[in-house]
C-alpha positions in Angstrom: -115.6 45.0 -76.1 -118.7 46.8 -75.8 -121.6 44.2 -75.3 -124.2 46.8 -76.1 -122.6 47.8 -79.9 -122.5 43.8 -80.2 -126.4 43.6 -79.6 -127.3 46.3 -81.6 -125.0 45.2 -84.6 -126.5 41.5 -84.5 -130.0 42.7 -83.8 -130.0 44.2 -87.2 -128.4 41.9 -89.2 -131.8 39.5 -87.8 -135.1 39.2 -89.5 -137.5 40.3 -87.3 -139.4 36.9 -86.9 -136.2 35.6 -85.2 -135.2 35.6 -81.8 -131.7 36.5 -80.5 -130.2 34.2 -77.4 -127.3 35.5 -75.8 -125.4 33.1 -74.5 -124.4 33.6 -71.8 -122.9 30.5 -70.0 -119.7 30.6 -68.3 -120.3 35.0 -68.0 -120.6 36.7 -64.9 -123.9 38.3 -63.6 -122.3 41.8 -64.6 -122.2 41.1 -68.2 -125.4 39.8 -68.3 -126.5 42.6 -66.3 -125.3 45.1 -69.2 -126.6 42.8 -72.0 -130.0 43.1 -70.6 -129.8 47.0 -69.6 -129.0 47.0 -73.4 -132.6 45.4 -74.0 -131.8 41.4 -74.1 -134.3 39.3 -72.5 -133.1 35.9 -74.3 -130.6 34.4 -72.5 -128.8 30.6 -72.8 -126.9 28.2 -70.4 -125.7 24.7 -70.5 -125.7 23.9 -66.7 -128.9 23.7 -64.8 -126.9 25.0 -61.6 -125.7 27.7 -62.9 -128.6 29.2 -65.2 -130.6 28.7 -61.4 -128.1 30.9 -59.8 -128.2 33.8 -62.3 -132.1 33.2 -62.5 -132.6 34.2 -59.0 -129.9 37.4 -58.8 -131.6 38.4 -62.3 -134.9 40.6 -63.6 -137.7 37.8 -63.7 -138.8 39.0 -67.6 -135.9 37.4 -68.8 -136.8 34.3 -70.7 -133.6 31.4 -69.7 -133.0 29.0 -72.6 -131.2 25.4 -71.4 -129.4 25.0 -74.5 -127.1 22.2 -73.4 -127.5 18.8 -72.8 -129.7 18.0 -69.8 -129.0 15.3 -67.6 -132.6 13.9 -66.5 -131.0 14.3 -62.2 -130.8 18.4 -63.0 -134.5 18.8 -64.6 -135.9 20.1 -60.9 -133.5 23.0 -60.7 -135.0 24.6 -64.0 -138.8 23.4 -64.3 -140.0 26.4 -61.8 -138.7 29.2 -64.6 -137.5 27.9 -67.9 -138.5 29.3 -71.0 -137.4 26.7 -73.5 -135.3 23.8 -73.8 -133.4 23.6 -76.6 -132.0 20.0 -76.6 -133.9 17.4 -75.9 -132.7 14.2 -76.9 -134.8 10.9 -75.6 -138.0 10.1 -74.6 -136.7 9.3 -70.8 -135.9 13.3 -70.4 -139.5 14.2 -71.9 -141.1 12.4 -69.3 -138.7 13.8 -66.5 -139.6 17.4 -67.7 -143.1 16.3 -68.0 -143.0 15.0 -64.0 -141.0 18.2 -62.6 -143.1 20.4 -64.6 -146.4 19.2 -63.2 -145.0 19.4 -59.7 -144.6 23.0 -60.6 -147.7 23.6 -61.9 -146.6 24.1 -65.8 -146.4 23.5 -69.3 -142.6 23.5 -70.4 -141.6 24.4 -73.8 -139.0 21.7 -75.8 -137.3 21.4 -78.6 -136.4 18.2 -80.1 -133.0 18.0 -80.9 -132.1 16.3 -84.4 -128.2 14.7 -84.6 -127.1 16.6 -87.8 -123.4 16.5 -87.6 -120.8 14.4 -88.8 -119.3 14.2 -85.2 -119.8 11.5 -82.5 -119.7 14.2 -79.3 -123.1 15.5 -80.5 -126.6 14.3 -79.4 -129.8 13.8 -80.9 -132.7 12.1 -82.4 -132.6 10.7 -86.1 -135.5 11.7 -87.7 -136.9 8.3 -88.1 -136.9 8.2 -83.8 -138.7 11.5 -83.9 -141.5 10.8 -86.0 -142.4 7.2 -83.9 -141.9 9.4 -80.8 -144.2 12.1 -81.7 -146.9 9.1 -82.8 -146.5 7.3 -79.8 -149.2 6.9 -76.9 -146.4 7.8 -74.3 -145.5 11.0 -75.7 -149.4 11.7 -76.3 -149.6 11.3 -72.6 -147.2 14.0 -71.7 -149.7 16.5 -70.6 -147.2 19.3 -69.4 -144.9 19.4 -72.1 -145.5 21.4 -75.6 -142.9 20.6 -78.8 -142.1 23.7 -79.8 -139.9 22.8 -82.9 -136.4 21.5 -83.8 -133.3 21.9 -82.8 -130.1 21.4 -84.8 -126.0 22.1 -83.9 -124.0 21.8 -87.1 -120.9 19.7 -87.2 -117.7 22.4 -86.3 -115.9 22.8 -89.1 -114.9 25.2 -92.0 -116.5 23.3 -94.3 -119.0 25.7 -95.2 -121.2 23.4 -97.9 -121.1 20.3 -95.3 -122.9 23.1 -92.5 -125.4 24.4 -95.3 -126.3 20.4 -96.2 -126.8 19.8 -92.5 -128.6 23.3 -92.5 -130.9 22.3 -95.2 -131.3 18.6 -93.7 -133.3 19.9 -90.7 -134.9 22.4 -92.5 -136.5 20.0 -94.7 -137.2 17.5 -91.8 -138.5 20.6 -90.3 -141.2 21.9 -92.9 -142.4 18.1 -93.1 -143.4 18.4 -89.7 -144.6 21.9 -88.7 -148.0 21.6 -89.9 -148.9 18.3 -88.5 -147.2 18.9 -85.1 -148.0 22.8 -84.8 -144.1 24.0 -84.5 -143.3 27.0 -85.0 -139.6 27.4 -84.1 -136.4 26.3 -85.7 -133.4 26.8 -83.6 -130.2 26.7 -85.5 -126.9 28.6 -85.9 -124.4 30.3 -83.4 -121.7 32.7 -83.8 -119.8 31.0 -86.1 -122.6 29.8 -88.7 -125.6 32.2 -87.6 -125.9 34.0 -90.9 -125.9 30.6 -93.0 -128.7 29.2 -90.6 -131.0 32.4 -91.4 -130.7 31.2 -94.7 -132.5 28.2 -94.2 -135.1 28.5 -91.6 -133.4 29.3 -88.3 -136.4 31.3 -86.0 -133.3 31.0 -83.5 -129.8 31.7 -83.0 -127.6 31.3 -79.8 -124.6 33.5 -79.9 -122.2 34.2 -77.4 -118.9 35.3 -78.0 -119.9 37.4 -80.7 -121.8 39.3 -78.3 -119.6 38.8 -75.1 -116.1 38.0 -76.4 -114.3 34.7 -76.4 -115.5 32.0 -73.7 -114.1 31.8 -70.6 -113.9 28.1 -70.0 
């Protein structure tokens, strides 16, 4: 496995509006060390703890992208640095990024997260919630928070025209709201599925094991 070869070969199989996250949750310091020596900067965990340790043994120009879901109790460990998060999924968690982000002098970057899949273990808004969210006084009030765009994980399966429907569902929901709302990012597709996602929309893709081999649970 050679991490930089990965990069490289991914990198060019991307349109060059989109933006490459490595995943790299569950990966020791070492590979993520070599990933960026190869020129990565985007990087993605799912545990507030952990992204905070390899934040502060890391290069501060890396952008860290809190991909998973985010309990509202572990918001504080990643409002001083993070770049983005991905997954945002209820107006309770807005306003605790909104609180620890003011405490820290910033405006954090979210995505909203849409529930495409057919599968019960994912989260999300439905559309409906996100539109009476995004019109609502309470969200108008979040002063240190900025809506970025959409996020979307498609329901894992080899069914290859259910992922492009649920592809084309956000997408949709997506370009209905951009304008309005000023979002300008679409994050969709991961190792499995990234080259369907491109095909609708995706301005992001989180890949991991495609870059750093299988996961280590």
């Amino acid at each position: 496995m050679n991490i930089k070869q990965n990069l490289e070969t991914i990198k060019a199989s991307l349109p060059g509006n989109v933006t490459l996250i490595a995943v790299s949750k569950t990966k020791p310091v070492i590979q993520i060390r070599e990933a960026y020596d190869a020129g990565q900067r985007d990087f993605g965990e799912n545990k507030a703890q952990e992204m905070t340790k390899k934040w502060e043994e890391m290069p501060k120009d890396i952008h860290w992208h809190m991909i998973g879901h985010l309990q509202r109790n572990k918001v504080k460990y990643i409002a001083p640095y993070v770049h983005l998060i991905h997954a945002v999924d209820s107006l309770k968690l807005l306003k605790e990024i909104n609180k620890q982000a003011q405490k820290n002098n910033r405006i954090i970057n979210c995505l909203l997260q849409v529930y495409i899949a057919k599968e019960e273990t994912k989260f999300g808004f439905d559309p409906e919630e996100i539109t009476q969210l995004l019109e609502s006084e309470e969200f108008k009030n979040l002063k240190h928070i900025r809506i970025k765009g959409l996020m979307g994980m498609a329901t894992f399966t080899e069914n290859k025209s259910q992922i492009e429907s649920e592809f084309h569902f956000i997408k949709s929901f997506f370009d209905q709201l951009k304008n309005k709302y000023g979002m300008t990012e679409l994050s969709t597709g991961m190792s499995g599925d990234y080259t369907l996602a491109l095909q609708y929309g995706s301005t992001m893709v989180r890949i991991g094991s495609a870059i750093f081999g299988e996961r280590n649970y």
